[in-house]
Residue, then its C-alpha position, 0 to 999 in steps of 0.5 A: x294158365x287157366x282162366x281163374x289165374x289170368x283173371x287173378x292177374x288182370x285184376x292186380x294189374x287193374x288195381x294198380x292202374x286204378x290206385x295209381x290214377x287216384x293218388x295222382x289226381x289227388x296230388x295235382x288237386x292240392x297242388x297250386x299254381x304258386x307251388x307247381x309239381x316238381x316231379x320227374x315226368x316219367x318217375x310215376x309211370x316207371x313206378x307203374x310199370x314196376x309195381x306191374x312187373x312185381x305182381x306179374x313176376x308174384x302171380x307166376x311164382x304162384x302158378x309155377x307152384x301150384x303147377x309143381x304141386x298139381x304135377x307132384x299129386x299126377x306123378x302120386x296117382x300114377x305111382x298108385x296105379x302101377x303098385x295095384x294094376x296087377x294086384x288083388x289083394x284088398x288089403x294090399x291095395x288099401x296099403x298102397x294107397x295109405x302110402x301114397x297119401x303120406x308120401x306123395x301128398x304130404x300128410x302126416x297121418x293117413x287112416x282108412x276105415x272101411x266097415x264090415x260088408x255085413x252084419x254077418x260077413x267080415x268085420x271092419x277094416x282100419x289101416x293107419x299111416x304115420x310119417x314124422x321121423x319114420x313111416x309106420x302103417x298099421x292094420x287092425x280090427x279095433x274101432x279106434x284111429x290113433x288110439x282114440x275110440x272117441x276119435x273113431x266116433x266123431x270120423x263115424x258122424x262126419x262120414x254120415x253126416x255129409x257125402x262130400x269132403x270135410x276140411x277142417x282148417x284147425x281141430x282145436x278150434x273145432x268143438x266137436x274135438x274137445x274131449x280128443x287129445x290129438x297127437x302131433x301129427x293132426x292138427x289140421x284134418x280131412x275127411x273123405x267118406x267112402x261110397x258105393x251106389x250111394x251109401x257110406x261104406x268107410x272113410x278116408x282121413x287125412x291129418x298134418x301138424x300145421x294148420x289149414x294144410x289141406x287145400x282144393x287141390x288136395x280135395x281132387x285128388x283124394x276124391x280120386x283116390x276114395x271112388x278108386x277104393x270104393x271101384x276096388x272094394x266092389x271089385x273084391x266084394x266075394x273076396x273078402x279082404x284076403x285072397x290066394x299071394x302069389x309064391x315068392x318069386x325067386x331069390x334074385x342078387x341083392x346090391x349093396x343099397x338093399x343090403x343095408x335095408x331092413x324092414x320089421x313088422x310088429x304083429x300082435x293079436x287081439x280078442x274081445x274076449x280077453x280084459x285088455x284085449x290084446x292076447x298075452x297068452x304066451x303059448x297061444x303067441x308061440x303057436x302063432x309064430x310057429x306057423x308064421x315062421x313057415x312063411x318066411x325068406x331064408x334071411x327073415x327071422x320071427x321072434x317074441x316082442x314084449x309080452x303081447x307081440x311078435x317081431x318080424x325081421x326082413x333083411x333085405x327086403x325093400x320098402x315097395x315089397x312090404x305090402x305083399x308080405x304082410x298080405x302073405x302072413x295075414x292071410x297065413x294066420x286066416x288060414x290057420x285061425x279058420x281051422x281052430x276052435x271057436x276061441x282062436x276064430x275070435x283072435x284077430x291079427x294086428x300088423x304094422x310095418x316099416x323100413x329103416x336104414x340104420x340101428x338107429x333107425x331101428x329103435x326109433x322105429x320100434x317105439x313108434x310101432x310100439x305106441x300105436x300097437x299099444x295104444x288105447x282109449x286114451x290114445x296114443x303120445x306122437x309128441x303129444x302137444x298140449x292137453x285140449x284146456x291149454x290150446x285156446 
């Protein structure tokens, strides 16, 4: 028990103490010798007592709480180490992470945007995670967070305006927000800018459905998490975000549980110079899902989704796995696309993935993925909640 929750508890029990010794010397005052008290001599002290047990019994309700949390996000931590000790893909670390945070603290919405290295080397990262009824995570290029290049903007001022950590109890509340209509998934917000040697380079953003969700504890350890994505970035600066994925390692015996598990990812591509940026071009998405076809497992399978996308199915595959086979396909089109005219090097891959369990899962989760594939400026409909004008 640590110095802050003892002092908490003495100061409830003194309270007590002190409020029970005032009440009582106010009723002996209006008390008279003709009307004597007629209490029973030890009723006060056994409600004393009893009021003391009641708060002692509150406060290591709150302590063993705060200890099952603290336990939870070390128990997270360490499950983050041992997915990313041995790898050196960039981006496969950052997903790691991004999963983490969804599923170990809670959130609801992850994203982590990490800007270019330069002006003229690599472009800027942005990876999202949703959790409501499914998790989905999603890499791209565009300068937009769940949709909305407005929301990416005002993430942008936070990260520069301060070098610490930013919680906003309430987005609707926040004037700043005004013109973003949030999707359900943010209502209260987080923001970690990302440093090295002192200078922003991306920023990690948390967000939940309930107000006032995030708290100090939450604070540790996401700072924690943001110097290890800085530690890693550095680490990876003459990488780039790609590098040389391991080959598959061999076909083992697949068990009933994993059987039943399948995982999707929906790609798409997207140019700046195309009008509504993301590429439709049919015999372009065909050569695109020739190449990729090359990089799966016997039981994968890649087909046409919709008119600007490729859908990925991995039987089998289980969820810790999907990481590394979105860093394989990536980095499979990066090869492929730094041998092509200047045109196709302009193209930039999106790719989102998750797991389901059933058919129905399935539907559910294609038209998650389909809303943040497509999502625009006005961003993307999570249960959307009520426009910004009907809040207050």
């Amino acid at each position: 028990m640590d110095m802050d929750t003892e002092g908490k508890i003495r100061s409830r029990i003194e309270a007590i103490l002190i409020n029970d010794a005032r009440n009582t010397a106010e009723i002996k005052m209006m008390a008279t010798e003709d009307e004597p008290l007629e209490n029973d001599p030890f009723a006060e002290e056994r409600n004393v007592y009893q009021r003391i047990i009641t708060s002692y019994r509150n406060a290591l309700r709150e302590v063993n709480g705060v200890l099952k949390e603290n336990t939870g996000f070390l128990s997270g931590l360490y499950r983050v180490i041992e997915n990313i000790k041995e790898k050196d893909n960039f981006l496969e670390i950052c997903s790691q992470i991004v999963d983490c945070v969804l599923q170990d603290l809670g959130a609801e919405y992850c994203g982590l945007v990490l800007r270019a290295r330069s002006e003229q080397a690599g472009e800027p990262l942005y990876l999202e995670g949703v959790r409501e009824q499914h998790k989905f995570l999603f890499s791209h290029g565009q300068a937009a967070l769940l949709g909305s290049r407005e929301f990416a903007q005002v993430v942008d001022r936070l990260a520069d305006e301060t070098a610490d950590y930013v919680n906003i109890g309430d987005v609707y509340r926040e004037p700043r927000f005004n013109a973003i209509d949030f999707p359900s998934v943010v209502r209260s917000l987080v923001c970690l800018p990302i440093s090295e040697h002192q200078r922003p380079v991306g920023t990690l953003i948390l967000g939940h459905s309930l107000p006032r969700f995030f708290h100090q504890n939450h604070a540790r350890v996401l700072k924690i998490l943001a110097s290890m994505i800085a530690h890693v970035h550095v680490l990876t600066a003459s990488r780039g975000t790609r590098c040389e994925v391991p080959p598959a390692s061999p076909p083992q015996a697949i068990g009933a549980e994993t059987e039943e598990t399948l995982s999707v990812m929906l790609l798409s591509l997207e140019s700046d110079s195309y009008p509504q940026r993301l590429v439709a071009d049919k015999e372009l998405i065909g050569r695109v899902r020739s190449l990729l076809s090359r990089t799966l497992e016997e039981k994968d399978s890649i087909l046409a989704y919709e008119e600007t996308g490729l859908l990925v199915m991995l039987p089998g595959t289980p969820e810790e796995r999907l990481p590394m086979r979105a860093a394989k396909l990536r980095d499979a089109f990066e090869e492929w696309k730094a041998g092509q005219g200047e045109g196709e090097r302009r193209i930039r891959l999106n790719l989102g993935y998750s797991t389901c369990e059933s058919g129905e899962d399935l539907i559910c989760t294609l038209e998650t993925a389909s809303l943040m594939m497509r999502a625009d400026e006005d961003g993307i409909d999570l249960n959307r909640t009520a426009p910004q004008s009907e809040r207050r």
